[in-house]
N, C-alpha and C positions, 0 to 999 in steps of 0.2 A: 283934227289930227290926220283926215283921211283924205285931204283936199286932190292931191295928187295919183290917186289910186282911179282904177277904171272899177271903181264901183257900181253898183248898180243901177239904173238911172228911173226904169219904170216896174211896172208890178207885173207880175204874173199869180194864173190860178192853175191848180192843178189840181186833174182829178185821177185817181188810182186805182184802179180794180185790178184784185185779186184773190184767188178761191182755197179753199181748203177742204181736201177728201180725206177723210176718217182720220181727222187729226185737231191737235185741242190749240187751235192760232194763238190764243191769249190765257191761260189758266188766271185764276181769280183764287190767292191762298188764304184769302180769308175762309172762302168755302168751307172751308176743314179738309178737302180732297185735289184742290189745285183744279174744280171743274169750271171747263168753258164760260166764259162772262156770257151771261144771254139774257138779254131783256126780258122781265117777268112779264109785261103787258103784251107785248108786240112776237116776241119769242123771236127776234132775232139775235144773231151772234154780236158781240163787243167787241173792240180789239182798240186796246187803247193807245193813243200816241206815241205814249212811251215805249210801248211795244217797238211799232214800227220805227221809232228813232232808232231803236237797241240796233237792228239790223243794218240801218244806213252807217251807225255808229262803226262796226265791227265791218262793214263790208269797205269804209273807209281807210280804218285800220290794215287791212290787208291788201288792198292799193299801195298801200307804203304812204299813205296820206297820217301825217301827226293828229292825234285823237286824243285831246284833255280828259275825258268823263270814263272812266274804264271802269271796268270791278275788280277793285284793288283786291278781294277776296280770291278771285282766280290767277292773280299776279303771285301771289305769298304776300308773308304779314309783311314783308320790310319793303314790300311797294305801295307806300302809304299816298295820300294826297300830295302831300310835301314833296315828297320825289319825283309826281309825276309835273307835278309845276317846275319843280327843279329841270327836269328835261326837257320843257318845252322853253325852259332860259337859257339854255348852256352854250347857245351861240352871243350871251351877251356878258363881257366882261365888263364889271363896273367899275376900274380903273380906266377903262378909254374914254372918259366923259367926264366936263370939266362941272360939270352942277346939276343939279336934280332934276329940274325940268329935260334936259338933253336924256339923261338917265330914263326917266320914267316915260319920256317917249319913244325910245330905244324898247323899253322892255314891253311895253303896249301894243305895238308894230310885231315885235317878235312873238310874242304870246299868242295871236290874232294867225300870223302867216304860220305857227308850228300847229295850231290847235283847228283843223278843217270842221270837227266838229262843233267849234267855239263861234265859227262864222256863222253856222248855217242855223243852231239852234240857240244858242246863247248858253248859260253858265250865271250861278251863282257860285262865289268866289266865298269858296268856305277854309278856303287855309292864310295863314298871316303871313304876309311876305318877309321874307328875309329884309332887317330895315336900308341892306348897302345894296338891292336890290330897287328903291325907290317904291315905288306904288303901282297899283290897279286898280280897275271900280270894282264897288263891291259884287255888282252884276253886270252881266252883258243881257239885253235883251234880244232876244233870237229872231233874224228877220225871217225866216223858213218855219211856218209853224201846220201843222195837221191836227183837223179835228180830231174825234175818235171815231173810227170806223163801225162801218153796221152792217151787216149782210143787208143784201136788196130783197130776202124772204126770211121767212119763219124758217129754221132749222128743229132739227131733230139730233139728239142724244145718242151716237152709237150703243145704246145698253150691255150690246153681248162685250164691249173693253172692259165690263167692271170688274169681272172675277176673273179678269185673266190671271192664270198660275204660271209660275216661274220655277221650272224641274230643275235643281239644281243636284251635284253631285255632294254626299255631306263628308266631312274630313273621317269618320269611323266608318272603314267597310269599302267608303267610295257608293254609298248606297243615295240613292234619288227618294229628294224630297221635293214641297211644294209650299209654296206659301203664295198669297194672295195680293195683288196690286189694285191701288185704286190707279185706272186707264183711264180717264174721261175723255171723248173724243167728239165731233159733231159728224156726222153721215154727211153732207156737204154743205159750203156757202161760199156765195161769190158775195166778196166784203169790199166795197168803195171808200173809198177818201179824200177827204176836199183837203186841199193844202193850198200856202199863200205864202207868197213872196213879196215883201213890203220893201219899196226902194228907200224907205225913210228909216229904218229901223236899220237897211245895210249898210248904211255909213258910219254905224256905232260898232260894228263886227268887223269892216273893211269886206264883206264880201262881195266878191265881184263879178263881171258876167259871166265867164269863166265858170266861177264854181258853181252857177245856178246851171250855165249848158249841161255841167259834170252831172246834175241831178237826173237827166233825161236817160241816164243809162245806171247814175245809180240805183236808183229806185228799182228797175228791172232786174239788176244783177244782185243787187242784195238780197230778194226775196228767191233765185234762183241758188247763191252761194250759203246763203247764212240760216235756211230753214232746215237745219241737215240733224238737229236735236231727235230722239226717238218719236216724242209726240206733237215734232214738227214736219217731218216727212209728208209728204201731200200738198204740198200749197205751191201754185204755180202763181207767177203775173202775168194777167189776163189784156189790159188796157192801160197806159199812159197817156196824159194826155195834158200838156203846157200851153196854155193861154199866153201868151205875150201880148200884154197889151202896148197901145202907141202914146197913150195919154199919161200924165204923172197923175199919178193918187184915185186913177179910174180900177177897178172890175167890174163884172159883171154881179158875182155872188153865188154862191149854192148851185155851181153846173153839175156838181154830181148827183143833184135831185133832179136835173132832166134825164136823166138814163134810167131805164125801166127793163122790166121783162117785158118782151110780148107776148101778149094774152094769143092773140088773133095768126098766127104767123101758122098754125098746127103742128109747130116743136117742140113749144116751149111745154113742161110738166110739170104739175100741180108742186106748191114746194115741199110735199110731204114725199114725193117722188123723184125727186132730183138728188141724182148723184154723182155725176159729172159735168166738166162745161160743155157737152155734146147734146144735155137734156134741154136745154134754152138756147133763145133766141134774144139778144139784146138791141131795145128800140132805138135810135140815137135822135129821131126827128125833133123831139124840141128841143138838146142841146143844138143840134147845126142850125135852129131857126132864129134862136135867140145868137149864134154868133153871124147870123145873118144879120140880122138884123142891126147888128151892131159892127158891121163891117169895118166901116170907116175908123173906128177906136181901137183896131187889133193890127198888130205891128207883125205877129205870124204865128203857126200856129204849130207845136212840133207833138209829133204822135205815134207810138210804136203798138203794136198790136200781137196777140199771140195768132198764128196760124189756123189753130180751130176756133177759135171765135164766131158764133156765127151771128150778124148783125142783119135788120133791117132799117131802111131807111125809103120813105115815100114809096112804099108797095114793094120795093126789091130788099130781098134777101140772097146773102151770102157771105162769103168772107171778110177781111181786112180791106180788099177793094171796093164793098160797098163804105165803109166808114170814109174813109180817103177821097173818093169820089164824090159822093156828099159835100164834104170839106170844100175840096177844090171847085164845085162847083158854087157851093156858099160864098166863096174868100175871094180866090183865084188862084192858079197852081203853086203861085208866087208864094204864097202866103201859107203855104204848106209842106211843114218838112216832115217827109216820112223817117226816125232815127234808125240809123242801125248799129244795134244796139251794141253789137260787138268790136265793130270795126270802130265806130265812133268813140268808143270808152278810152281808147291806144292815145288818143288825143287830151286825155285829163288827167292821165296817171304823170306824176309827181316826175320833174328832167332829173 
């Protein structure tokens, strides 16, 4: 169905860092108290996909980009599932179409081009189609997928959030009371994430180059717009980073296991000690060795960086310009696009 589309043709890998000060990135409400997912063995922080999709979801949303998966609960009762398929139809009448096939690929096409988050992550199709409506599959599967994220250290538990009290004014008197909140919070973590873009999987979504460049500044901007929750305050994006590869059905695999702290740098602080991204120094030399190494298979490579960031690479430390120069010296300048993140985004929001 998707023959004619500039779909996606090769893979990309993508890795994400971003950090969180005295804020709870992923709560876990099985807990009983909504506290921080954090690995019992290893003590670092969790933050699950789901998570991070929520944000690209809602930051989509607010582009003006059409968004199938919403929480009909924050809509009201009468924006049910059914409704919201119903709007991502309502450009297809099915009196202009002379037989089902024309139909259901009319409503396929449309489904796909209204639903941005349908492209990227897929969708199971849990409502029943109206039947003069024709059909859909029962799922899409999502060529855009992200592991679960894991801080790069052990984190620690802000304890003094637990008993925070909330003075409120009571209706007898106007007199001040107090009652007791469970806060869970982590004192810091810089949290990485591997993500992958499958060009065989984007022909069943229709997504196209287009909407994967649109990721190089979503990703940035939805953790900057959509962490705005009380016990999401804190959390900046720290590192992007888009592999494109040159080869069909090549990656490399696991680049966000080449980025490290550096031990050896005399910045970096123990992880019981860190609490901002000012306290570390992030290593990149065996990611840029391995895409050295693999030069010839990478068609280029796009990468936005926060300002304080501080990186080493092959003895030098310092900013965004050591990450970049590394690069270009691995690839070649060509092969190297720095995004900017702002200017660039003007270019994906929706004519």
């Amino acid at each position: 169905m998707t023959e004619d589309l500039d779909t996606v043709e090769n893979r990309s890998e993508i890795v994400f860092l971003y950090d969180a000060v005295d804020a709870n990135p992923n709560g876990n409400p099985l807990s009983g108290a909504n506290r921080p997912r954090i690995d019992p063995q290893t003590q670092q922080a969790i933050v699950t996909d789901v998570r991070l999709k929520r944000y690209l979801r809602d930051q989509l949303d607010a582009d003006g980009h059409g968004v199938y998966i919403r929480n009909v609960q924050e809509e009201g009762e009468q924006y049910t599932r059914e409704r919201l398929l119903k709007d991502r139809l309502k450009a297809v009448d099915p009196d202009d179409y002379d037989d089902n096939d024309e139909l259901s690929e009319a409503v396929f096409r449309t489904f796909l081009e209204e639903s941005a988050d349908v492209r990227y992550f897929g969708a199971t199709m849990s409502v029943d189609m109206d039947d003069s409506y024709g059909s859909l599959p029962d799922h899409f599967t999502g060529p855009v997928q992200f592991s679960p994220g894991k801080s790069m250290h052990a984190v620690n538990e802000n304890e003094e959030y637990d008993s925070l009290t909330s003075v409120i004014a009571t209706q007898e008197g106007k007199e001040q009371g107090g009652f007791g909140l469970d806060d869970h919070r982590i004192q810091y973590g810089l949290i990485r994430f591997h993500g992958l873009v499958d060009e065989h999987a984007a022909e069943d979504t229709m997504l196209t180059t287009e909407d994967v460049e649109r990721l190089d500044t979503l990703c940035w901007r939805a953790l900057k717009n959509q962490t705005i929750s009380r016990s999401k305050v804190g959390q900046e994006p720290r590192l992007y980073l888009r592999v494109e590869y040159a080869d069909d059905s090549f990656h490399l695999g696991g680049l966000d296991k080449d980025l490290e702290l550096d031990q050896n740098d005399g910045r970096t602080k123990p992880p019981e000690e860190l609490r901002n991204i000012r306290d570390l120094t992030l290593a990149v030399d065996t990611l840029v060795d391995r895409l050295e190494q693999n030069a010839s298979r990478i068609e280029q490579v796009h990468v936005a960086t926060s300002d304080v960031l501080s990186v080493s690479s092959n003895g030098d430390v310092g900013g965004p310009e050591v990450l970049i120069g590394a690069l270009e010296a691995a690839l070649g300048a060509n092969a190297v696009h720095v995004i900017d993140v702002y200017d660039d985004h003007v270019e994906t929001l929706p004519n």
